[in-house]
C-alpha positions as CSV (number, residue, x, y, z in Angstrom):
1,X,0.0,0.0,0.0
2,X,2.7,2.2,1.2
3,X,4.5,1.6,-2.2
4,X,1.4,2.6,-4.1
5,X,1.2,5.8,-2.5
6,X,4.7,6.8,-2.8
7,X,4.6,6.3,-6.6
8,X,1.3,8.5,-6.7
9,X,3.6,11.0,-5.1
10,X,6.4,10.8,-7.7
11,X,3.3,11.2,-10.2
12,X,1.9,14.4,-8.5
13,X,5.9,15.3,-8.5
14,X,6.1,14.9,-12.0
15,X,3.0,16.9,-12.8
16,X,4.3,19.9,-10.5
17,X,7.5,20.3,-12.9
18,X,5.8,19.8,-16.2
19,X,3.7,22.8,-15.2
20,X,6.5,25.0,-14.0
21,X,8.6,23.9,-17.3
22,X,5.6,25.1,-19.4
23,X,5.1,28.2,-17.3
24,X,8.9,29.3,-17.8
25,X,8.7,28.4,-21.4
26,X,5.2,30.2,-22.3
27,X,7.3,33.5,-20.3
28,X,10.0,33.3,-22.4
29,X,8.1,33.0,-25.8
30,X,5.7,35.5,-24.5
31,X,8.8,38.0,-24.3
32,X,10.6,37.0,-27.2
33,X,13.2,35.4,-25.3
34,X,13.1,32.2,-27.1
35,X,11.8,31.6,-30.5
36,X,9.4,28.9,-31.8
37,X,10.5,28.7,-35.2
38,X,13.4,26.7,-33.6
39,X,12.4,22.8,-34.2
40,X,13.5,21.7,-31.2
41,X,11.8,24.1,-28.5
42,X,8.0,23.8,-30.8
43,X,8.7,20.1,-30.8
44,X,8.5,20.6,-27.1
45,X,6.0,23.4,-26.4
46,X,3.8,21.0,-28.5
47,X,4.3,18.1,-26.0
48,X,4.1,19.9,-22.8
49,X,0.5,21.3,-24.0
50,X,-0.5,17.7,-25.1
51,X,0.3,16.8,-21.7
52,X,-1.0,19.7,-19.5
53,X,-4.3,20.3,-21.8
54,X,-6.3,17.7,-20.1
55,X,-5.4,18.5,-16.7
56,X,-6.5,22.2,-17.7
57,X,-9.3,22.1,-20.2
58,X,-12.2,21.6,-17.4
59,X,-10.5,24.0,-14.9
60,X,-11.0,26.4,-18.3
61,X,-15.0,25.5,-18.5
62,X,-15.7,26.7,-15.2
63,X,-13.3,29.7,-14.6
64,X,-14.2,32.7,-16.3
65,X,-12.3,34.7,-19.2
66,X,-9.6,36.9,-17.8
67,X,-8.5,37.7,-21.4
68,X,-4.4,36.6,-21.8
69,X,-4.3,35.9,-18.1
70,X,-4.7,31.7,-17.6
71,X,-5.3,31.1,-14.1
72,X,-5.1,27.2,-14.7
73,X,-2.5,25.7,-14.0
74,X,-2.1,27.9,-10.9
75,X,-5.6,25.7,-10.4
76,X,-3.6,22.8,-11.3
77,X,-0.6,23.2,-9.0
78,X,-2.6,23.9,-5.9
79,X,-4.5,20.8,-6.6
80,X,-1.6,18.8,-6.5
81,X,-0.3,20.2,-3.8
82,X,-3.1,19.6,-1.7
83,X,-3.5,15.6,-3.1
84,X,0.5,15.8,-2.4
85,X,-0.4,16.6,1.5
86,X,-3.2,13.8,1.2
87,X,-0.9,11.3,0.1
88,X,2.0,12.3,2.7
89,X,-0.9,12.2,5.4
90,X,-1.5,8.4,3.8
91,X,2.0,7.6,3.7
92,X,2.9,8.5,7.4
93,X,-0.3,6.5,8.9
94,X,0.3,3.7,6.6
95,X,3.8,3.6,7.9
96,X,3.8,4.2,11.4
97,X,0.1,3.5,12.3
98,X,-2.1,5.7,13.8
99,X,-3.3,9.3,13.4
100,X,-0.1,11.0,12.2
101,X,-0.1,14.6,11.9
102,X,2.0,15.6,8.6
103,X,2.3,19.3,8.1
């Protein structure tokens, strides 16, 4: 049990830096920084979207337009951060027994 949690917690790890990669990469081709004519960084903005678009396409049904502002994966990453204290919570009783408090 203990094993499936911990690798639900590398999962949720994983998630957490494909979201910040894709953050830091939309800044920099938002401010020119890095250009997506380059083969090698649109063969990898196009993956990180196939991979982060179906975490954030319902989050983007129910929140509202803010124009060029996307609040989702800020939806995202505070989910996961919240299943990530779940899980450590889940890890730490499953381990040691009991009521464990993990903050």
């Amino acid at each position: 049990m203990v094993l499936i949690l911990q690798i639900l917690q590398i999962l949720l790890n994983v998630v957490w830096w494909i979201i910040i990669v894709q953050a830091i990469l939309s800044w920099l081709i938002a401010f020119n920084v890095i250009n997506t004519s380059n083969d090698f960084i649109r063969s990898v903005w196009y993956a990180l979207q196939k991979m982060t678009d179906p975490l954030y396409r319902p989050i983007r049904r129910i929140l509202p337009d803010f124009g060029a502002l996307d609040l989702s994966p800020m939806v995202v990453l505070l989910a996961v951060i919240i299943l990530d204290k779940i899980l450590n919570t889940a890890i730490a009783n499953a381990m040691y027994g009991g009521a464990v408090a993990v903050s």
